[in-house]
DORO-750169 format. One record per residue (C-alpha): residue in one letter; x, y, z. Coordinates in steps of 0.2 Angstrom, whole numbers, padded with zeros to 4 digits, always signed. Layout:
# DORO-750169
AXYZ...
//
This chain:
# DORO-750169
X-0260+0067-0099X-0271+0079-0108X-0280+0094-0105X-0297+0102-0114X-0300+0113-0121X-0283+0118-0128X-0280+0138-0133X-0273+0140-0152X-0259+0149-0144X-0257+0134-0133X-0257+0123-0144X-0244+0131-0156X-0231+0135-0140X-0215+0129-0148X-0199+0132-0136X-0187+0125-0148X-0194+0138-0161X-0186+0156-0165X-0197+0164-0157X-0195+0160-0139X-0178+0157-0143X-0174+0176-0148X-0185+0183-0133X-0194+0170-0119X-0204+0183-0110X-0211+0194-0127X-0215+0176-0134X-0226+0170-0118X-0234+0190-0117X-0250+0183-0123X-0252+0169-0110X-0245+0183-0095X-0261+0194-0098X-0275+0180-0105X-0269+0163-0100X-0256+0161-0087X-0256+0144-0084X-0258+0133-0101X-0256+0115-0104X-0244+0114-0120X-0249+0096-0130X-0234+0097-0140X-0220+0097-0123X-0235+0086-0113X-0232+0099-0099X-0239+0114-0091X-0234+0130-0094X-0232+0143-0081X-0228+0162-0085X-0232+0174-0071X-0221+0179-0056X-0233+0176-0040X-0237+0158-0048X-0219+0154-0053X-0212+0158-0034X-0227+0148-0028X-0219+0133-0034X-0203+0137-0030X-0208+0138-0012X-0217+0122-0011X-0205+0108-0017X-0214+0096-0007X-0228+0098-0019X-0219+0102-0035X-0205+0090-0033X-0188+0095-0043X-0187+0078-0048X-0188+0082-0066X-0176+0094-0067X-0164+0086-0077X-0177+0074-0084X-0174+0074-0104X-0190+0084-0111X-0185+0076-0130X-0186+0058-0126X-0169+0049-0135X-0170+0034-0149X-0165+0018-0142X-0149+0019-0149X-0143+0034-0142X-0148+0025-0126X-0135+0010-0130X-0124+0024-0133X-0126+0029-0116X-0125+0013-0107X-0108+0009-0117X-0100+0025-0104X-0110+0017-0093X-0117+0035-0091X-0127+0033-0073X-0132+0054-0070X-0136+0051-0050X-0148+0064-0042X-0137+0080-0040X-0142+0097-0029X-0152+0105-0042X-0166+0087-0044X-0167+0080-0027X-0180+0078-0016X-0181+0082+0002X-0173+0076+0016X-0159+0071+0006X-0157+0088-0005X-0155+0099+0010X-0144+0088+0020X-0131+0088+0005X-0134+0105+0001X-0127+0110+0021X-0115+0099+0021X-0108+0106+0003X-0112+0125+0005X-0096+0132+0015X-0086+0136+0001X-0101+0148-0008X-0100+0158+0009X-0094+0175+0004X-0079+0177+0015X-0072+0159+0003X-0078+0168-0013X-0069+0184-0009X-0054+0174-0011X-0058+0171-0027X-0058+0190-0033X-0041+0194-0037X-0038+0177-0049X-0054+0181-0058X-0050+0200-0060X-0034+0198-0068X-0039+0183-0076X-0051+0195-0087X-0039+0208-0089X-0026+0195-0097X-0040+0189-0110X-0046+0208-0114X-0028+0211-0117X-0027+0200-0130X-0040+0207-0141X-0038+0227-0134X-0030+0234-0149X-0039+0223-0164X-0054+0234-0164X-0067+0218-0166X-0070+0204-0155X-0082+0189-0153X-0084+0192-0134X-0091+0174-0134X-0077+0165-0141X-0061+0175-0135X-0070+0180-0118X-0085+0174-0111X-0085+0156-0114X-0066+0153-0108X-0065+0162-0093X-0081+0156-0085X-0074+0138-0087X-0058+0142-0080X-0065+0150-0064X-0076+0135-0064X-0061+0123-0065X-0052+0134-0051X-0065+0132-0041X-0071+0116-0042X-0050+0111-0041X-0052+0102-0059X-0035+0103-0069X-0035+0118-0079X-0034+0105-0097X-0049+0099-0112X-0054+0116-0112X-0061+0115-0129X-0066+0098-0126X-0076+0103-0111X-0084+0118-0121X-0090+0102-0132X-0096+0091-0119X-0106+0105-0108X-0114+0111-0123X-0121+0094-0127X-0125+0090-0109X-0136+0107-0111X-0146+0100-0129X-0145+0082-0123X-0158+0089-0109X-0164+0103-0112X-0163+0102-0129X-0175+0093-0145X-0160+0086-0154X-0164+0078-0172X-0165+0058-0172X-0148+0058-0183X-0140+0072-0170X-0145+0060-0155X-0131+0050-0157X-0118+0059-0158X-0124+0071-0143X-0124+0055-0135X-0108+0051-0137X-0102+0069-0131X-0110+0068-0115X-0103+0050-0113X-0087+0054-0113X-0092+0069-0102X-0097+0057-0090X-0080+0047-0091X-0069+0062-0092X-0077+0069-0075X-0075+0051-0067X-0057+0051-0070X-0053+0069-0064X-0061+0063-0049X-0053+0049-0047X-0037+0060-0047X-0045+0072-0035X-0046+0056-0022X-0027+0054-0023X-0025+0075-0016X-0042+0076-0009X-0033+0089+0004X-0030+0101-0012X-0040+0117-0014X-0058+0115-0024X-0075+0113-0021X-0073+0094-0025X-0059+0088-0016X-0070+0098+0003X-0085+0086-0006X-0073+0071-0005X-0063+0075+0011X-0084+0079+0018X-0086+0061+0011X-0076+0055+0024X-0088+0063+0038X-0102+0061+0032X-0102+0043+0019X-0121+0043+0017X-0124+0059+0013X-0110+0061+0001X-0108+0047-0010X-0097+0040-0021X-0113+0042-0036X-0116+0060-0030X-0097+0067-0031X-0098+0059-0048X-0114+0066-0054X-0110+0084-0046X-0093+0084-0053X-0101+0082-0073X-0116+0096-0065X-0105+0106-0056X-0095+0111-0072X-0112+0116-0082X-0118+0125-0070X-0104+0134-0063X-0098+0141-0079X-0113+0138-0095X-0125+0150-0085X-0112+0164-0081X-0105+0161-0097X-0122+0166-0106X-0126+0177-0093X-0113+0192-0095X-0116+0188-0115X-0133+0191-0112X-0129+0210-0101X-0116+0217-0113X-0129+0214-0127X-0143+0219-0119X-0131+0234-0112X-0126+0239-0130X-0142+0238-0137X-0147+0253-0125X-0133+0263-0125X-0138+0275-0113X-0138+0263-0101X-0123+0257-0105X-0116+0276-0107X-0122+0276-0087X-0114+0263-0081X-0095+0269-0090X-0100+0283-0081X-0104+0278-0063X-0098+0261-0059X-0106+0260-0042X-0121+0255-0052X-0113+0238-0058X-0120+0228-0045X-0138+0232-0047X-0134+0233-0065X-0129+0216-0065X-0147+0210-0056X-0158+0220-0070X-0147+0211-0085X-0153+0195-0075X-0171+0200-0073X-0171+0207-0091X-0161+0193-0102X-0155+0180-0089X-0147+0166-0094X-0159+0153-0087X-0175+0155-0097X-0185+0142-0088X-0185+0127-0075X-0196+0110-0070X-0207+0104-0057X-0217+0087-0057X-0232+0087-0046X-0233+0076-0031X-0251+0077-0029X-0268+0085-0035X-0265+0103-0033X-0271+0121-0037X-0258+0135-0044X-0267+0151-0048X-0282+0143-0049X-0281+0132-0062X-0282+0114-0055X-0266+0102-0059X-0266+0083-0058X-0255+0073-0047X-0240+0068-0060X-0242+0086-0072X-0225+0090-0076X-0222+0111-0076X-0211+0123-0086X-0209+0136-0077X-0206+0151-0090X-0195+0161-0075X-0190+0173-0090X-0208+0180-0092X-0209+0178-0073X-0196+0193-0073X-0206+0203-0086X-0222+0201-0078X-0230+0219-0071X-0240+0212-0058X-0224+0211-0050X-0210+0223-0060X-0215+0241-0064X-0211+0243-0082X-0205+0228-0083X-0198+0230-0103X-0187+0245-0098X-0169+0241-0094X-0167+0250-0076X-0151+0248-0068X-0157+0259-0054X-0172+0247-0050X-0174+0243-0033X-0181+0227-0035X-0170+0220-0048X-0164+0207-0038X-0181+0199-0034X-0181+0192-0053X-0182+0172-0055X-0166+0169-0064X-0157+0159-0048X-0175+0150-0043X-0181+0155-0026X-0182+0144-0010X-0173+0129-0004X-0166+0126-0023X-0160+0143-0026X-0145+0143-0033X-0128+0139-0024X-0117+0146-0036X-0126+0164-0038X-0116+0174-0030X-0100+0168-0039X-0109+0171-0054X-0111+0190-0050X-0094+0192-0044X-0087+0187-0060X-0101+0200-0068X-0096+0213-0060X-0079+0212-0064X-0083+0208-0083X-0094+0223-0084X-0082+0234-0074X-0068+0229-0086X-0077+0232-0102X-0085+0250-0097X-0067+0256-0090X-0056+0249-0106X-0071+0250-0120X-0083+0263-0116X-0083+0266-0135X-0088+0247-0138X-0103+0245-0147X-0111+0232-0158X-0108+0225-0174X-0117+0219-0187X-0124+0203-0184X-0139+0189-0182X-0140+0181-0164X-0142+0164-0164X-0145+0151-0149X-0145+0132-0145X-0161+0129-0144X-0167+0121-0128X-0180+0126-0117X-0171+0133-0102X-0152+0141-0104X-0150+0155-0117X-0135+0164-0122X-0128+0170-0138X-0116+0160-0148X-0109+0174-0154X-0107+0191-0147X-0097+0204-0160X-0090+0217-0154X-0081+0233-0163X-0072+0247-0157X-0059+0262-0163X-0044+0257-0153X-0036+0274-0157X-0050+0280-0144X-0042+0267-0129X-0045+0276-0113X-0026+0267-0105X-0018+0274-0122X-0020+0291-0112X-0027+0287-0095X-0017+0273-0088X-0030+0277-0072X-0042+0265-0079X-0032+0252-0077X-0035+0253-0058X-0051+0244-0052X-0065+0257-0047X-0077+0250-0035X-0077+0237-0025X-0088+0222-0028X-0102+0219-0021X-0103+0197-0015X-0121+0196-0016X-0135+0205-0019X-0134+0224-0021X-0136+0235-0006X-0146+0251-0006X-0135+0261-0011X-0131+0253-0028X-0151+0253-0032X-0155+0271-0027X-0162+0283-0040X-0158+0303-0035X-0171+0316-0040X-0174+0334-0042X-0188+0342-0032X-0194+0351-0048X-0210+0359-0040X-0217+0361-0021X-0235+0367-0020X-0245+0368-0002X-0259+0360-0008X-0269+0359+0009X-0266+0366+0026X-0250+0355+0031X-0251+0346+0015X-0236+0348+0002X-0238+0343-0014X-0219+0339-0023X-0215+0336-0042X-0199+0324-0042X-0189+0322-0058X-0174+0314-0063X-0157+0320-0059X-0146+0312-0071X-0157+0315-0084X-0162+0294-0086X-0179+0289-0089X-0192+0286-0075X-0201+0269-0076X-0219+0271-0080X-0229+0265-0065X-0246+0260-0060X-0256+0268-0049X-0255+0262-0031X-0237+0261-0032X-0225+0269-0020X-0208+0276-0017X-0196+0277-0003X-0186+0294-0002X-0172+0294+0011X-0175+0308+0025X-0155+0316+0022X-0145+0311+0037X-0158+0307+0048X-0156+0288+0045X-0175+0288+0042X-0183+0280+0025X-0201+0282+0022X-0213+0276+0008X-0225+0291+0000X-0239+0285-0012X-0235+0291-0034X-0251+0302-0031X-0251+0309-0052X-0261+0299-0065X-0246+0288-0075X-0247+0292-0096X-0259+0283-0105X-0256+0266-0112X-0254+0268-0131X-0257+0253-0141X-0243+0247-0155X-0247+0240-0171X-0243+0219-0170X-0240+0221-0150X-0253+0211-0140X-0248+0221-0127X-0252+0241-0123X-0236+0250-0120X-0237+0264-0106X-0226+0279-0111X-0213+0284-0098X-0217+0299-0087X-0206+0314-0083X-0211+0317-0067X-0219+0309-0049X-0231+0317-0039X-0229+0314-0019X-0239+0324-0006X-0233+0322+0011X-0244+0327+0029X-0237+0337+0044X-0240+0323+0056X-0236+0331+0074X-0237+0313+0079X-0222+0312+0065X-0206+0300+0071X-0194+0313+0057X-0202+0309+0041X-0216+0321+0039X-0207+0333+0048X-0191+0332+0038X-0200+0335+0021X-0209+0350+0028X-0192+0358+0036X-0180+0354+0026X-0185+0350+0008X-0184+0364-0007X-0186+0368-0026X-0171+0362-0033X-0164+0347-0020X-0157+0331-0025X-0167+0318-0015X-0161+0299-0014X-0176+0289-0019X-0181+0270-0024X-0192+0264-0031X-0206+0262-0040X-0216+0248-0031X-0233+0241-0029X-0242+0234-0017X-0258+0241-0020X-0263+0234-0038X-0278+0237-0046X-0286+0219-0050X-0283+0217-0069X-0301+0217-0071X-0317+0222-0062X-0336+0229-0066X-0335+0242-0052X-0325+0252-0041X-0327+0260-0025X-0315+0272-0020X-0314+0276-0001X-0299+0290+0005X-0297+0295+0023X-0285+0311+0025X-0267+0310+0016X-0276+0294+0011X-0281+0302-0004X-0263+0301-0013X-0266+0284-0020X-0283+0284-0025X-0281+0301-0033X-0271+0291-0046X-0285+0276-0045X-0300+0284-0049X-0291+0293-0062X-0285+0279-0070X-0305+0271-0069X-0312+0288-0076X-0300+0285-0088X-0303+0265-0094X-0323+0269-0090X-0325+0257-0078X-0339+0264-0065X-0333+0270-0048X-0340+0280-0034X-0326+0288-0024X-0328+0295-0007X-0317+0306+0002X-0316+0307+0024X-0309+0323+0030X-0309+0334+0046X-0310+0350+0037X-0312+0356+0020X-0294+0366+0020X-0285+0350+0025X-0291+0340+0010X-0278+0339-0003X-0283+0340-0020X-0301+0345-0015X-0304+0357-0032X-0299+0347-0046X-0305+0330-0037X-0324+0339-0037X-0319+0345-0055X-0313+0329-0063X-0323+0318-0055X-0339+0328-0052X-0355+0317-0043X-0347+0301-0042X-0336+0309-0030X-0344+0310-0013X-0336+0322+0002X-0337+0316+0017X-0330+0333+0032X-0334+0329+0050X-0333+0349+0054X-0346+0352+0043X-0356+0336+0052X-0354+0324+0035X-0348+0310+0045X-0345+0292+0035X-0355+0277+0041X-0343+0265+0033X-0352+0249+0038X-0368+0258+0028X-0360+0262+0013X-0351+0243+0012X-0370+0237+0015X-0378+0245+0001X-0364+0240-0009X-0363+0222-0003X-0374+0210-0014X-0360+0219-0028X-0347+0214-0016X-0348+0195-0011X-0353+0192-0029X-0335+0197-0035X-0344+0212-0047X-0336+0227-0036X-0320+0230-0029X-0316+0240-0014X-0299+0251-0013X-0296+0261+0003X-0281+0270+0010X-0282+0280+0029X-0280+0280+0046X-0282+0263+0053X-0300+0265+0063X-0305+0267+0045X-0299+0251+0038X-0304+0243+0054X-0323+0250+0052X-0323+0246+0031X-0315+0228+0036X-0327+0223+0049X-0341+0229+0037X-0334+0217+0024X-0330+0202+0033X-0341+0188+0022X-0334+0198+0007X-0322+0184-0003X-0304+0189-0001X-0296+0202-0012X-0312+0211-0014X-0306+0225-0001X-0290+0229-0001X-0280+0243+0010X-0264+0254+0010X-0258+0258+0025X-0249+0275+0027X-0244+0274+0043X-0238+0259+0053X-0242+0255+0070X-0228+0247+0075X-0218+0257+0089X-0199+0255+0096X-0198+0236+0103X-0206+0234+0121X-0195+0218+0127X-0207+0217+0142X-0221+0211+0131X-0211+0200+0118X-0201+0182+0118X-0184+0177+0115X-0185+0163+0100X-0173+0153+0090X-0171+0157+0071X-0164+0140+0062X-0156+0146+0044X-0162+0130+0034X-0150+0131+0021X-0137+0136+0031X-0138+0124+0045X-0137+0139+0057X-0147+0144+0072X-0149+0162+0079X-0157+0167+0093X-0168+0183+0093X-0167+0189+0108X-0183+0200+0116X-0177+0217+0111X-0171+0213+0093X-0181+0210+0076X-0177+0197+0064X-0170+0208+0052X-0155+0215+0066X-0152+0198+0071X-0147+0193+0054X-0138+0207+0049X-0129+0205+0063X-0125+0188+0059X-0119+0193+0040X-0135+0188+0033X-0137+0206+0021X-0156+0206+0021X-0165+0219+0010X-0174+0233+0020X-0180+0251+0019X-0194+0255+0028X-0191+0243+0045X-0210+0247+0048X-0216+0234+0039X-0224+0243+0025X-0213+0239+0010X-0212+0223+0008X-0192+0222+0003X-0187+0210+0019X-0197+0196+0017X-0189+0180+0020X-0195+0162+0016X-0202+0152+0031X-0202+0134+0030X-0209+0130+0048X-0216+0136+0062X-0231+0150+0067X-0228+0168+0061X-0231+0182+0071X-0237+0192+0056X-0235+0211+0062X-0232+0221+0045X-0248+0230+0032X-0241+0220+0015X-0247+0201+0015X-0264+0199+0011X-0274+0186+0022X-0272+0172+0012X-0252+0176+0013X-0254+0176+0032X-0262+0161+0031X-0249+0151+0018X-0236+0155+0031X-0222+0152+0021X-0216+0169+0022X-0212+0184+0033X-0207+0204+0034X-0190+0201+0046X-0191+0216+0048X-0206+0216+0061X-0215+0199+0061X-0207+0186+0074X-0212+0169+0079X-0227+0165+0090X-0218+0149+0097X-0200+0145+0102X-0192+0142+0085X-0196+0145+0066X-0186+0140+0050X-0180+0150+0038X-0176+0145+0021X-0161+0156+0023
//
């Protein structure tokens, strides 16, 4: 397969090289911002490095089969093969490569023991586990955390659960290594043989254990419920499949989380203030533990083979094109991650990174994987606080897709032990989280600095940090969600102030944006108002600690365009105050017109006429300036349909409704809309349906009954489902949808999304018919 023409930086893509090796996403920048999707002739596969694109694939593994997954990308010499067939080495299709209906059958009938209530179980073995190995080494002042920690325990717990002997450790450290290169790896032709001859006897040695399994398959372990499922269920586990998972199960059970927590601790101690944070308020673990994945995870990248002719952001790909999908850039991508590059253990959307795949072959093991995170980072930060790193060059085992350290050097003063004088932090100090982090783990509380009435009814707050940590830099049209006191109520207000201009770095292709000190809200008195509004305007002053998240965008900029035109309705403005700022700014041309009632209601008025002067356009009802929306998209719509002007607006909804019928032979994305408000009310049962939710993965059905959403129903039924707004307007409940009509009731999914149907706000959205799938 080839594919012309072929990019310089395409063509010298090296994944085996330093570079990626040392950092995936910063190596792959380029092709984030100029060439997304690349075909790479030295690999013979295509390249894939940004978020939206990577999840696309993830969803669809009809079209983008897994079936390579564990394909060798360096094809091995005909004598490492004999090497191979002397084990009689015969790797079956395992969870992580099959194809559907087979995948999800095994996987249900597998799954029970990842369920959170089993995994609990498994807390107190792998807490004191870790405090026996850091123990050993407390008092030395230097550790390789790789060698005496990381690698060992990881295994163990893997052992445990998988109910394998707890023998061959070293030997095993060997073989899962070699499985790792022997795959994902480009060994020399003289190293081939003996990585064959490692994996080999990896093959027999996890035959043989389960060979022993069969004779106590009523033992405790993940493969002994495969065998006694084997019983039940003969053609759906077989004989093959036990074996091939049992050699799987213990690289992926222990390898990833293994390079994983090396990965946090050094990513951690390289920022030292974030590190500082977290000795200082371990509630922040969890989520700390989802930013070290998105930041530096352990998987750097997976595969995909395509089924048949198909798009993926636009770039055609041919029926049999195999895929890499760079999920480490993925993470890092700003189309997705405000400030992606800044280490954030407050984010609120850390847990939406790539690192555990996304879809039906997410990973089974993840939430094992953080709970022996947590416990590693909650151990370090109590005993070593004073940890920091030592002198040293990082290397890695070069492979495409799993990436850890081989070393991690540590050094302390162990005359500065907390226990030698606080036996206290011996005693675990949070509680951990099985899953993915709830809201309070990911907040971010700030300091109302400044409150200004900046029209009538309209304040206008200036937010800062309250612990003193940076802000993420954020683009305009992004948003955050401040939590109304006790009320229960969480709403979303638009970053109205103009984020710091990018500043360009010598040798970096791309511009860094320096970190702001402050946000800018301004809020509306609505008397309409179900507490949000109301709240802000009663009860906030100078000086409170508000409990925020955020930042996120839904209302990008397009990362290019020749024109802009701005249109604001009322408190509609907050956005596009930052947008047409940012265009005055990058001198793209814009027009920018402003709907208001009255003059003394318009926020900003002044210094919008002042910075903006006759491209702005004010349009006041009382003083008989009424907008004709439909005229001015006319006069602008030869511009529009041809893709040369772009269209951002934010107001009340007869606005959007007016500028979208006005637009409706415009292509899609070249009017796009915020919504302040949503118009969904309290439930009416008289006017909806009772449906069945069947939980794919699970094997589960729920039903919803008429007077609950999606989201409760879950909730209720232990799913933890992310959610702030409940409105349908930020976009952190979506679930995957694998079959069935959507109801689509929320303002994020543009009308393509709608159209896809493969996802869904739980929150609000529910099924048109009697059933829908989720791929929960």
């Amino acid at each position: 397969m080839s594919a012309c023409p072929v990019s310089p930086e395409a063509a010298d893509f090296d994944p085996f090289g330093d570079g990626y090796q040392q950092d995936p996403p910063g190596y792959v920048a380029w092709s984030r911002e100029r060439e997304p999707i690349f075909y790479s002739p030295k690999l013979d596969y295509w390249v894939v490095t940004r978020y939206d694109d990577i999840k696309a694939i993830f969803r669809d593994n009809i079209t983008f089969s897994p079936a390579v997954a564990l394909e060798k990308i360096t094809p091995t010499s005909e004598e490492a093969n004999q090497v191979l067939a002397s084990y009689d080495y015969g790797m079956a299709r395992t969870l992580v490569n099959e194809d559907e209906p087979a995948h999800m059958e095994r996987r249900r009938a597998l799954m029970e023991p990842f369920a959170p209530e089993h995994l609990a179980e498994h807390e107190p073995a792998v807490r004191a586990l870790v405090r026996e190995y850091v123990d050993r080494f407390i008092d030395d002042g230097r550790a390789d955390l790789v060698n005496q920690m990381f690698w060992e325990i990881p295994l163990t717990v893997a052992m445990e659960f998988l109910g394998v002997p707890d023998d061959d450790r070293p030997k095993l450290r060997e073989y899962s290594v070699a499985h790792t290169v022997n795959t994902w790896g480009r060994p020399e032709p003289e190293e081939q043989v003996a990585v064959a001859h490692a994996v080999g006897n990896f093959w027999q040695y996890a035959g043989g254990v389960l060979e022993r399994m069969r004779e106590n398959p009523d033992e405790h372990g993940w493969m002994q419920y495969g065998i006694r499922k084997q019983r039940e269920l003969p053609e759906v586990v077989t004989d093959s499949y036990l074996h091939s998972m049992m050699m799987a199960g213990l690289v992926a059970a222990h390898e990833t989380t293994a390079n994983g927590i090396a990965n946090a601790v050094k990513l951690l101690l390289e920022n030292r203030h974030v590190w500082d944070q977290i000795c200082a308020d371990p509630s922040l673990i969890p989520n700390a533990v989802e930013e070290c994945l998105r930041h530096n995870g352990s998987q750097a990248a997976w595969r995909r083979i395509a089924t048949k002719d198909t798009v993926v952001g636009g770039v055609a790909i041919p029926e049999g094109a195999r895929i890499l999908m760079v999920s480490a850039s993925g993470n890092h991508d700003p189309r997705h991650f405000e400030d992606p590059d800044l280490v954030d253990v407050r984010r609120d959307d850390a847990a939406d990174h790539l690192t555990f795949g996304y879809g039906a072959h997410q990973c089974l093991g993840k939430n094992l994987a953080r709970m022996e995170m947590q416990i590693f980072l909650e151990e370090l930060t109590g005993r070593l606080p004073h940890m920091r790193l030592a002198e040293q060059e990082f290397t890695y085992v070069p492979n495409t897709s799993f990436r850890g350290p081989e070393h991690l050097w540590v050094e302390w003063d162990p005359a500065l032990n907390p226990e030698r004088t606080d036996p206290s932090v011996l005693t675990p100090r949070v509680q951990v989280n099985i899953g993915e982090p709830a809201p309070v783990h990911r907040s971010r509380p700030m300091r109302v600095e400044r409150i200004v009435e900046t029209a009538a009814g309209v304040r206008h707050l200036t937010l800062a940090s309250a612990d003193g940590t940076e802000l993420p830099a954020f683009t305009p049209g992004a948003h955050i969600d401040i939590e109304c006191g006790d009320t229960g109520i969480v709403r979303q207000y638009s970053l109205c102030g103009l984020p710091p201009a990018p500043v360009q770095a010598e040798g970096c292709p791309v511009p860094h944006t320096p970190r702001p000190e402050t946000y800018e809200i301004a809020v509306l008195r609505d008397e309409d108002s179900r507490g949000g509004s109301a709240w802000v305007h009663d009860h906030v002053r100078e000086g409170d600690v508000l409990t925020v998240w955020g930042p996120r965008n839904h209302f990008r900029l397009p990362d290019r365009t020749e024109r802009y035109l701005f249109v604001a309705g009322g408190i509609g403005i907050t956005p596009i105050r930052a947008m047409a700022a940012q265009a005055a700014r990058e001198g793209v041309p814009y027009e920018l017109h402003y709907l208001g009632r009255e003059r003394t209601s318009m926020a900003f008025l002044d210094e919008l006429a002042e910075q903006h002067g006759d491209r702005l356009v004010v349009h006041c009802a009382g003083e008989g300036t009424r907008a004709d929306l439909r005229a001015l998209l006319a006069a602008h719509a030869e511009d529009g349909r041809s893709g040369r002007l772009h269209v951002y607006a934010c107001g009340p909804q007869r606005m959007i409704d007016d500028l979208t019928a006005a637009s409706d032979d415009w292509p899609e994305g070249a009017v796009v809309f915020e919504h302040f408000s949503s118009q969904l009310g309290e439930l009416d049962p008289e006017q909806e349906h009772e449906f069945t939710v069947h939980l794919e993965d699970s094997a589960v059905d729920l039903v919803v009954p008429r007077d609950r959403t999606v989201l409760q129903t879950l909730r209720e039924a232990g799913w933890e489902i992310p959610s702030n707004c409940q409105e349908g307007l930020c976009g952190t409940c979506e679930v995957p949808v694998l079959d069935g009509a959507v109801d689509h009731r929320d303002v994020v999914l543009t009308a393509a999304e709608r159209r896809a149907g493969d996802r869904m706000m739980s929150c609000c959205s529910r099924a048109v018919g009697d059933r829908i799938v989720l791929g929960l």
